[in-house]
Biopython code that builds the backbone (N, CA, C, O; Angstrom):
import numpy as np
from Bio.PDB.StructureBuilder import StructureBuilder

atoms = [
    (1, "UNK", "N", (98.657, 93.550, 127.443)),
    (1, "UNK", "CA", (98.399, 94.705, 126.605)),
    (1, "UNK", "C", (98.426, 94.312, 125.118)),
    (1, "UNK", "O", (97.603, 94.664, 124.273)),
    (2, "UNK", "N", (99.821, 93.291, 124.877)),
    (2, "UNK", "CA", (99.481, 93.273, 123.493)),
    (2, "UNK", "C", (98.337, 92.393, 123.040)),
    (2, "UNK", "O", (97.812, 92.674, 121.962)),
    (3, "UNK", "N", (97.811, 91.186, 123.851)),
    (3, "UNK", "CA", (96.990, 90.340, 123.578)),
    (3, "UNK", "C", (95.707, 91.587, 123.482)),
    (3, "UNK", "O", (95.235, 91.418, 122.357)),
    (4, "UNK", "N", (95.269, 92.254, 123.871)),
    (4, "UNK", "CA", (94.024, 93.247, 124.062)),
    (4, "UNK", "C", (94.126, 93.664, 122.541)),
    (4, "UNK", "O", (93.515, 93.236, 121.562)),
    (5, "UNK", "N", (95.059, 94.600, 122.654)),
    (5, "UNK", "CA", (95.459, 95.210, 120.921)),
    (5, "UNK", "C", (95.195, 94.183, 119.879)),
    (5, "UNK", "O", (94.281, 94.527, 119.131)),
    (6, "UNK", "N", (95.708, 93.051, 119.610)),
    (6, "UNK", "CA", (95.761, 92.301, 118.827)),
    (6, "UNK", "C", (94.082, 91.580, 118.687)),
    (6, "UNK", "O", (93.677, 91.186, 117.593)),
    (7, "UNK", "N", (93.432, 91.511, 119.649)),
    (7, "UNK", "CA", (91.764, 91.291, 119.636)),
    (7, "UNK", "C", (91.576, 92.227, 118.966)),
    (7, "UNK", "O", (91.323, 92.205, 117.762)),
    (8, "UNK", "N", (91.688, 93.304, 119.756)),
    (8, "UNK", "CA", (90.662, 94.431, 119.198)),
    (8, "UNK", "C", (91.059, 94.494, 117.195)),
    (8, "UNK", "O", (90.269, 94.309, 116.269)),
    (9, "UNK", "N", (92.613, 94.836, 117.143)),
    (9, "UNK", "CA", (92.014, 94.436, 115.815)),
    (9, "UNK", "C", (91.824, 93.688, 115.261)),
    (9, "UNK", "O", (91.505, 94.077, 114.137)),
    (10, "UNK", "N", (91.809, 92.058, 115.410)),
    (10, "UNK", "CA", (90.947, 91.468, 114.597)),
    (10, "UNK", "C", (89.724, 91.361, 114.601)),
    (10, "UNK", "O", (89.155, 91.096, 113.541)),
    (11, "UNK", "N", (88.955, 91.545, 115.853)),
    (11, "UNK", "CA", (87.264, 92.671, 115.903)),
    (11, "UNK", "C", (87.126, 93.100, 114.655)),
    (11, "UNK", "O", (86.560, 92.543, 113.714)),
    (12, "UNK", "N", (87.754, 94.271, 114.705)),
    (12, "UNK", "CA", (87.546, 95.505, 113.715)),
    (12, "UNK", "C", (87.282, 95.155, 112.391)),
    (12, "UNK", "O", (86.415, 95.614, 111.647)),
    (13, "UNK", "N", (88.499, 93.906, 112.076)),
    (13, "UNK", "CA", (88.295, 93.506, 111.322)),
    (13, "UNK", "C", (87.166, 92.528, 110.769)),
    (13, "UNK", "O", (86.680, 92.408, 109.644)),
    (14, "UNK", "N", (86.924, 91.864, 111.988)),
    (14, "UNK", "CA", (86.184, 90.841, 111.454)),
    (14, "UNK", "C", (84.249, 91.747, 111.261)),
    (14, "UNK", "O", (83.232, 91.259, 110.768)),
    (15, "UNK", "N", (84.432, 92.923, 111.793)),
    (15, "UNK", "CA", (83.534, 93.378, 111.976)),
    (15, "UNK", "C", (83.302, 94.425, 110.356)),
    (15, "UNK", "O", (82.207, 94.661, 109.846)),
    (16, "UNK", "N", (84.506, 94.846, 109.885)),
    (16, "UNK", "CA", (84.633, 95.172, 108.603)),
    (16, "UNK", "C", (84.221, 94.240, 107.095)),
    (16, "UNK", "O", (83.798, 94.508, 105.971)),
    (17, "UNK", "N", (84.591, 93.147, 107.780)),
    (17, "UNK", "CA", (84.302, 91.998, 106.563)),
    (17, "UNK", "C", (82.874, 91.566, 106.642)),
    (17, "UNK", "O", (82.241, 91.244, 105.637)),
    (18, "UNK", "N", (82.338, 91.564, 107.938)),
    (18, "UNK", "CA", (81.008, 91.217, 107.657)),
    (18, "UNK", "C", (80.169, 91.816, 107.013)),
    (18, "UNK", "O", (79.325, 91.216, 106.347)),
    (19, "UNK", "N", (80.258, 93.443, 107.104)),
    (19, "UNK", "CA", (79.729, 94.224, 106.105)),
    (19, "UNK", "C", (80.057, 94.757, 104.833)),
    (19, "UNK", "O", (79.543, 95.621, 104.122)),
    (20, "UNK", "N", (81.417, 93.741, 104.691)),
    (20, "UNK", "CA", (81.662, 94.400, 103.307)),
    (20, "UNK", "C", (81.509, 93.123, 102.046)),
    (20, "UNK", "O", (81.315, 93.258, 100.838)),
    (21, "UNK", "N", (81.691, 91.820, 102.908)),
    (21, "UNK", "CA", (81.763, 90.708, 102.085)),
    (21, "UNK", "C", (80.115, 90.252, 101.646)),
    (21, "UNK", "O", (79.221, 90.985, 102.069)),
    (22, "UNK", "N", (79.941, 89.701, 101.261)),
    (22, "UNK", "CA", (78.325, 88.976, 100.397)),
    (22, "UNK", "C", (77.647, 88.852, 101.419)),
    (22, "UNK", "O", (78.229, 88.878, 102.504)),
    (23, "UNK", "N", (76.206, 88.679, 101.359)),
    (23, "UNK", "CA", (75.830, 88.638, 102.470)),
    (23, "UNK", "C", (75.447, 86.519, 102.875)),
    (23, "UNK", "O", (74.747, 85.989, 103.738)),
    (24, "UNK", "N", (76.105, 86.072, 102.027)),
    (24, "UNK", "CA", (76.119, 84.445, 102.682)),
    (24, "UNK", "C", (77.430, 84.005, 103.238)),
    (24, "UNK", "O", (77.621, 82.841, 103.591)),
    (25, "UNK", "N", (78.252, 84.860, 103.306)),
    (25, "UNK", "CA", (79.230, 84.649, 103.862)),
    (25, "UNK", "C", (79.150, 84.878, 105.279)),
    (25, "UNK", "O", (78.265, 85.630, 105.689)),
    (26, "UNK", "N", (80.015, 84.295, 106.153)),
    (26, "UNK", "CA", (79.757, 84.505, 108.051)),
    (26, "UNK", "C", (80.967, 84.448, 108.318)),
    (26, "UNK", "O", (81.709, 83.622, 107.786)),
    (27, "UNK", "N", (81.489, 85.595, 109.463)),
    (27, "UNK", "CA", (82.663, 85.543, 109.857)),
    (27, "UNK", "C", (82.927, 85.998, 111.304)),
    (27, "UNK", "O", (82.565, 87.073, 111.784)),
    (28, "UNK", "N", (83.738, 84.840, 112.043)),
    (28, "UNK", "CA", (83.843, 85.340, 113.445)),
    (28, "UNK", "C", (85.310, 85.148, 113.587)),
    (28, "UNK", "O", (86.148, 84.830, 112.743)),
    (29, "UNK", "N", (85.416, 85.398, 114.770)),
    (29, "UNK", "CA", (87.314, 86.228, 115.160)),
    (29, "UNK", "C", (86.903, 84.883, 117.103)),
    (29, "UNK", "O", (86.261, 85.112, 118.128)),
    (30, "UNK", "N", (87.873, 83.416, 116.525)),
    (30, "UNK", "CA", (88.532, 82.906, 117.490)),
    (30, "UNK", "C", (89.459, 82.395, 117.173)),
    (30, "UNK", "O", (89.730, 82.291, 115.976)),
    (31, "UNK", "N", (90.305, 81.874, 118.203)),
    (31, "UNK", "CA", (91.537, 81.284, 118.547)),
    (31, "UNK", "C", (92.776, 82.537, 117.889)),
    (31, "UNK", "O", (93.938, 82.255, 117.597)),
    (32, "UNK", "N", (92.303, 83.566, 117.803)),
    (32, "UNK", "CA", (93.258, 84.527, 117.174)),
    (32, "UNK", "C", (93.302, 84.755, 116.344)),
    (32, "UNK", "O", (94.177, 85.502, 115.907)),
    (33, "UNK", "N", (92.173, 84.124, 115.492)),
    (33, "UNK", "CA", (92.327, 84.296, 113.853)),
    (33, "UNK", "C", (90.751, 84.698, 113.249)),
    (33, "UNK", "O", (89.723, 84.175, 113.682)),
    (34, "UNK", "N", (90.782, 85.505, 112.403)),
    (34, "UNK", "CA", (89.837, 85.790, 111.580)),
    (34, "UNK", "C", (88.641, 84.354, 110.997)),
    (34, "UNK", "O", (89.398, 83.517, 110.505)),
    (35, "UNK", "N", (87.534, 83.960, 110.917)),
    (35, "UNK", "CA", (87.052, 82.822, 110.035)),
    (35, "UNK", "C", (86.292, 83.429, 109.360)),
    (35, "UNK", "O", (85.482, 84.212, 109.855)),
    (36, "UNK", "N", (86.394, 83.179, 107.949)),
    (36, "UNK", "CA", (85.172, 83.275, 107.001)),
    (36, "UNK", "C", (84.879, 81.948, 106.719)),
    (36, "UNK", "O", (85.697, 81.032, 106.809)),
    (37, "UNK", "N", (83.697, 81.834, 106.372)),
    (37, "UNK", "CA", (82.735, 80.820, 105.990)),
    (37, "UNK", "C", (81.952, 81.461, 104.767)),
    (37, "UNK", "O", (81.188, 82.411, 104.936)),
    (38, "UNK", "N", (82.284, 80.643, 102.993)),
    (38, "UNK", "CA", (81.609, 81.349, 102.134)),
    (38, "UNK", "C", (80.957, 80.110, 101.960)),
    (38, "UNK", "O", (80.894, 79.035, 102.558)),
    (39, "UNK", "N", (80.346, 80.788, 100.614)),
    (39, "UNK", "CA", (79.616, 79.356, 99.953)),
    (39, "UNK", "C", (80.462, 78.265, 99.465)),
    (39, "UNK", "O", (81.670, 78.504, 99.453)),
    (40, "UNK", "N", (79.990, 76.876, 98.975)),
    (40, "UNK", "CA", (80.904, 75.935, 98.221)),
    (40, "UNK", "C", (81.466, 77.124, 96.969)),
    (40, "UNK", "O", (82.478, 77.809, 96.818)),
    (41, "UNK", "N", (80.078, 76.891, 96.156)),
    (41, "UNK", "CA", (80.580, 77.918, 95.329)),
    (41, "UNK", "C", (81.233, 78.882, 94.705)),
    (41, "UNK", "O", (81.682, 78.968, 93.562)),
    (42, "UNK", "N", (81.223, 79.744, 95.802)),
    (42, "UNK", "CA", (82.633, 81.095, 95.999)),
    (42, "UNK", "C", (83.255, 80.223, 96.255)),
    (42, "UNK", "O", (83.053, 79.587, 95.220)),
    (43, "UNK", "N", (83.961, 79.551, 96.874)),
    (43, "UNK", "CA", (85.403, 78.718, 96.911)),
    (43, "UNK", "C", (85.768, 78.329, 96.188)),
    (43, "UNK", "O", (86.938, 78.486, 95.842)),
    (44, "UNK", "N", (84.942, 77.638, 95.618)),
    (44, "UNK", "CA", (85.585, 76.637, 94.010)),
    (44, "UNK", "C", (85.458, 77.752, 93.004)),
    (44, "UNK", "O", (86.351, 77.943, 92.179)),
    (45, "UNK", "N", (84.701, 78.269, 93.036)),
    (45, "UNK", "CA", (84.867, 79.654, 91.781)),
    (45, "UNK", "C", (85.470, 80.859, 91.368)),
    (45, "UNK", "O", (86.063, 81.416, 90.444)),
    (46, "UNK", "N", (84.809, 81.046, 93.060)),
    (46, "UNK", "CA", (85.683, 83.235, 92.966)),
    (46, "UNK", "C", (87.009, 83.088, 94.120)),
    (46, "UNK", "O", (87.343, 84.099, 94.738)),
    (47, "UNK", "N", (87.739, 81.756, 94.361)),
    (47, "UNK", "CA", (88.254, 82.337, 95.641)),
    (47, "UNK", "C", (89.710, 83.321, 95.334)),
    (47, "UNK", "O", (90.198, 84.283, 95.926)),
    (48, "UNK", "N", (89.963, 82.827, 94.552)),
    (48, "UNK", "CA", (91.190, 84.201, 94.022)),
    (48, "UNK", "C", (90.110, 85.626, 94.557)),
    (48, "UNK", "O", (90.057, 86.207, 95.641)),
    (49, "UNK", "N", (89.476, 85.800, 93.497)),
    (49, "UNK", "CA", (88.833, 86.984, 94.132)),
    (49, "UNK", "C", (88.168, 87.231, 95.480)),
    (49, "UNK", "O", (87.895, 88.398, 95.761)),
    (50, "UNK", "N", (87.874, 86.253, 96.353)),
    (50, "UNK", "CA", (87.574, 86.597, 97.535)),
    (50, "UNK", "C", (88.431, 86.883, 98.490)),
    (50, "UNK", "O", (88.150, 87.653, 99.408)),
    (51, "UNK", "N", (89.935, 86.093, 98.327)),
    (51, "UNK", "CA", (91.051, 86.549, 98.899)),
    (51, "UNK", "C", (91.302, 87.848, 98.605)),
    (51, "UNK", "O", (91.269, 88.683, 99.509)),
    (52, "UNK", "N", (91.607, 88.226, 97.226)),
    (52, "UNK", "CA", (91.910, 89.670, 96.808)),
    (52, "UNK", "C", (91.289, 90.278, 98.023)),
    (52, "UNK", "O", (91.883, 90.619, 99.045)),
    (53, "UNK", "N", (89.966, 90.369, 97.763)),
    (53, "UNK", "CA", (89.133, 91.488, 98.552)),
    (53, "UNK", "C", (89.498, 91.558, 100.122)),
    (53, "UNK", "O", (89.699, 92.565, 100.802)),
    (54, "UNK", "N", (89.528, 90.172, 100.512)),
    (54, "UNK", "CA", (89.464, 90.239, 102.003)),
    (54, "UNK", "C", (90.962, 91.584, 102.164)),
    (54, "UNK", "O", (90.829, 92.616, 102.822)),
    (55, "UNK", "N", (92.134, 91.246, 101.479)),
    (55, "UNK", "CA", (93.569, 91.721, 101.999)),
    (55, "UNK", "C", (93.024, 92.856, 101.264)),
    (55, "UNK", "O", (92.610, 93.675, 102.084)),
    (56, "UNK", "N", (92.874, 93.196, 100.236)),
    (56, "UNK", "CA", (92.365, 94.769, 99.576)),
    (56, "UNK", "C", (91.072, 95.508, 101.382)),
    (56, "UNK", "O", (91.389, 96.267, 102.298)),
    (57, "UNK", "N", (90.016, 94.934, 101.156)),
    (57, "UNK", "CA", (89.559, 95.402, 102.887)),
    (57, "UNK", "C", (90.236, 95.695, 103.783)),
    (57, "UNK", "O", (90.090, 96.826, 104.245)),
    (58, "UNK", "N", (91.422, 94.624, 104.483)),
    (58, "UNK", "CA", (92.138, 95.014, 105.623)),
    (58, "UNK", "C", (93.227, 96.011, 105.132)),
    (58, "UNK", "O", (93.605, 96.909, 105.884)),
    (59, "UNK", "N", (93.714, 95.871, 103.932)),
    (59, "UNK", "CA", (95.081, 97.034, 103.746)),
    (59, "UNK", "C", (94.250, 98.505, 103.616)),
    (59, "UNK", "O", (94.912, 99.395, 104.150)),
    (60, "UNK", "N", (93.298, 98.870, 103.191)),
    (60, "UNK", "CA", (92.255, 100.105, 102.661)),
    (60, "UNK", "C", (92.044, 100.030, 104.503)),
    (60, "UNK", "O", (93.108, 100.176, 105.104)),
    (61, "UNK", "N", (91.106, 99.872, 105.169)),
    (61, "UNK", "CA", (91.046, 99.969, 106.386)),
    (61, "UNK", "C", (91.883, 100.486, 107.561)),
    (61, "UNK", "O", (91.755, 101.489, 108.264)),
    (62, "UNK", "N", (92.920, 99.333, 107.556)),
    (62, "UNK", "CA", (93.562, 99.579, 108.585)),
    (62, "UNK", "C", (95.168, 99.669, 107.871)),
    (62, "UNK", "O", (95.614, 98.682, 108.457)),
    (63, "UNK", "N", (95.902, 99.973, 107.340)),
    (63, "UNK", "CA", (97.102, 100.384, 106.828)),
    (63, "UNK", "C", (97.941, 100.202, 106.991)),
    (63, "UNK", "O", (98.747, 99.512, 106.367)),
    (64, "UNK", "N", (98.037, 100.834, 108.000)),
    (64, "UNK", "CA", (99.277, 100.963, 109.591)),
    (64, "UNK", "C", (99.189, 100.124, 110.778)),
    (64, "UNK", "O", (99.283, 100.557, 111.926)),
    (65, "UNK", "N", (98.996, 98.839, 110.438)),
    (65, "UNK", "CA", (99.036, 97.908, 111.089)),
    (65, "UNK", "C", (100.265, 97.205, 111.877)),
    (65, "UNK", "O", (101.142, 96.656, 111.208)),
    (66, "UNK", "N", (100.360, 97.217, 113.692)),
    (66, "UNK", "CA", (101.446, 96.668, 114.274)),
    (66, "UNK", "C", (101.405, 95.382, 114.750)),
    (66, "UNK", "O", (102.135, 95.001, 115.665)),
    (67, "UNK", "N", (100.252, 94.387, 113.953)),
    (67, "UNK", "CA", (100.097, 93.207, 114.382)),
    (67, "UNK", "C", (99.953, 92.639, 112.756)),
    (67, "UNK", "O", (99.703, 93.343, 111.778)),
    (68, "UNK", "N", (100.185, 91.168, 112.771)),
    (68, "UNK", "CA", (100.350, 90.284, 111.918)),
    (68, "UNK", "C", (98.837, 90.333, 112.034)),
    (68, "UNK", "O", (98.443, 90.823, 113.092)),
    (69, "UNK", "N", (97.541, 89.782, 110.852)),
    (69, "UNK", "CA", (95.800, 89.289, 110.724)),
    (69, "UNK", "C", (96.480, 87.868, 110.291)),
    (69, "UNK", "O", (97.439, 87.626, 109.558)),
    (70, "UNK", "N", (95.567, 86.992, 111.063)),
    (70, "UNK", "CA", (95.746, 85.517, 110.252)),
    (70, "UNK", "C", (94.199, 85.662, 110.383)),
    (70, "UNK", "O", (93.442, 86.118, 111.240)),
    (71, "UNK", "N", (94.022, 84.907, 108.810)),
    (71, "UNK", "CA", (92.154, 84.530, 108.382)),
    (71, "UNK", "C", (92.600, 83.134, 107.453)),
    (71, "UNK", "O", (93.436, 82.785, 106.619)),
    (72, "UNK", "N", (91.671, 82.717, 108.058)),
    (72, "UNK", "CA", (90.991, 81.207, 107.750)),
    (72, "UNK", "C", (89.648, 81.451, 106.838)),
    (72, "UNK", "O", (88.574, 81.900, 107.237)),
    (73, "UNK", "N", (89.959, 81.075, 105.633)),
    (73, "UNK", "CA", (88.742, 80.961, 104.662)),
    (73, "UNK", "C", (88.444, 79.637, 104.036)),
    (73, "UNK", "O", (89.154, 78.896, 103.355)),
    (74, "UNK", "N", (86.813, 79.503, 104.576)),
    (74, "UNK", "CA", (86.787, 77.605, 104.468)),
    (74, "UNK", "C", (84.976, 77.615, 103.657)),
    (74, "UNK", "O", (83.987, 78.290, 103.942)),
    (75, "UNK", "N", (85.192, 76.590, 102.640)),
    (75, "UNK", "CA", (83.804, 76.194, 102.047)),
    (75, "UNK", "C", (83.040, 76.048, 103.591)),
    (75, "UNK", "O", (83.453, 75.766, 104.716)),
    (76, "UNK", "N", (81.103, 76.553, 102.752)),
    (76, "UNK", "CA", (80.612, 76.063, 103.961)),
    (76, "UNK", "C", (80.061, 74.531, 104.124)),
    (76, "UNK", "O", (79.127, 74.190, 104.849)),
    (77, "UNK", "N", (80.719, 73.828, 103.428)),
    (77, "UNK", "CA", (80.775, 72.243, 103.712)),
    (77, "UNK", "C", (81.653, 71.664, 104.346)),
    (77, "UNK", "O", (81.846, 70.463, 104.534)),
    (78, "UNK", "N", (82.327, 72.782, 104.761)),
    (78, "UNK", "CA", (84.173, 72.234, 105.571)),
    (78, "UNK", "C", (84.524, 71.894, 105.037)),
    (78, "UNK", "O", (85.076, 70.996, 105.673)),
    (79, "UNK", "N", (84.847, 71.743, 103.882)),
    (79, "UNK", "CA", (85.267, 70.490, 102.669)),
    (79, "UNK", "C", (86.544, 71.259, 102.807)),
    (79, "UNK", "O", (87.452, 70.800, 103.500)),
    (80, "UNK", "N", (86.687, 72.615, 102.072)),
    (80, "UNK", "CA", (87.927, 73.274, 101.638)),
    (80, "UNK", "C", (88.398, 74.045, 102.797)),
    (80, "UNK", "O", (87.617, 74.452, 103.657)),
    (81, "UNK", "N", (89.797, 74.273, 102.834)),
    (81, "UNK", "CA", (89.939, 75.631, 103.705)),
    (81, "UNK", "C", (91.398, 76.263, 103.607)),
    (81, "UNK", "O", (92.303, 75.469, 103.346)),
    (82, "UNK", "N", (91.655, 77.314, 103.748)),
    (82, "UNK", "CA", (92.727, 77.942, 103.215)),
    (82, "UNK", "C", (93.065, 79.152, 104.653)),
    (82, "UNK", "O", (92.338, 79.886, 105.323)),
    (83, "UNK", "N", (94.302, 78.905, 104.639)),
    (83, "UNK", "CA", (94.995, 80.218, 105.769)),
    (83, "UNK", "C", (96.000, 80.778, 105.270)),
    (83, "UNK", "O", (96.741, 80.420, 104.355)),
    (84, "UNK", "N", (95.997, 81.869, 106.050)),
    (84, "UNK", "CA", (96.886, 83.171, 105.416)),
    (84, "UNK", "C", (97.211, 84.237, 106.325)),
    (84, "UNK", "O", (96.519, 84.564, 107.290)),
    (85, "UNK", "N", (98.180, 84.707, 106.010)),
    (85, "UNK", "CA", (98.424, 85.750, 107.247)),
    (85, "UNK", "C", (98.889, 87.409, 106.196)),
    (85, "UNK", "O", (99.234, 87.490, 105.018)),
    (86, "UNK", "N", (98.775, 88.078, 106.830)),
    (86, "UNK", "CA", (98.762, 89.546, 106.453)),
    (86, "UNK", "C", (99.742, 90.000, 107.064)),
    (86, "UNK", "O", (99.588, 89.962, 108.285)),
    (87, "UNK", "N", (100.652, 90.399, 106.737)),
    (87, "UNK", "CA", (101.754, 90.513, 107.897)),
    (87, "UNK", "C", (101.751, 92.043, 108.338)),
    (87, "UNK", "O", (101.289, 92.845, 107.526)),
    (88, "UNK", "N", (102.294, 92.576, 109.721)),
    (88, "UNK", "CA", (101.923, 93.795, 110.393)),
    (88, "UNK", "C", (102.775, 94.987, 109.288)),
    (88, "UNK", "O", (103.822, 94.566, 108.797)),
    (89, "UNK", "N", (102.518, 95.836, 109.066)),
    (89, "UNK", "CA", (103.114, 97.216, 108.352)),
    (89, "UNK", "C", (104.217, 97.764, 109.086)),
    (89, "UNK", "O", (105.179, 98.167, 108.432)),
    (90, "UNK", "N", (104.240, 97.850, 110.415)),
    (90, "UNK", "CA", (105.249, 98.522, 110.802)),
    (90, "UNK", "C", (106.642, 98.184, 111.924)),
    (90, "UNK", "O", (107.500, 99.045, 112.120)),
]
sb = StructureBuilder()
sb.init_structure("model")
sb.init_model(0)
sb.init_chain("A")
sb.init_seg("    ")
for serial, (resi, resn, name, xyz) in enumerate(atoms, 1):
    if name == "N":
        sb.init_residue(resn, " ", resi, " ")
    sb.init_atom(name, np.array(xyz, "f"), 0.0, 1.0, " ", f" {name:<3s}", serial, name[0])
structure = sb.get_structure()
């Protein structure tokens, strides 16, 4: 049961970010964790601000959250990559 719950919302999520983030960015939901894939660019440039947004998206969204989000945000050269976790609200 909890493994089901814990998919579904990172779905939601990952399904939230695709339409809210740039459109060269790509993001899929395995091994339990969120992936974005931006440009080199956004990484080396905006990634303060792309983090902001991602946790500003999931806290505005979903709020009341009873699961921890871990997202993986990585240049799309694989070069860079950065993880993070969101921890559950309640």
């Amino acid at each position: 049961m909890k493994k089901a719950a814990t998919k579904k919302l990172h779905l939601e999520i990952a399904s939230l970010l695709e339409k809210a983030l740039p459109g060269n960015a790509k993001i899929n939901y395995q091994d339990n964790m969120i992936k974005v894939v931006v440009s080199r660019e956004d990484f080396e440039n905006r990634f303060g601000e792309v983090l902001h947004h991602i946790k500003h998206l999931i806290d505005e969204e979903h709020p009341f959250r009873s699961y921890d989000v871990s997202v993986l945000v990585r240049d799309s050269g694989f070069r860079f990559e950065h993880v993070f976790k969101i921890w559950k609200t309640l």
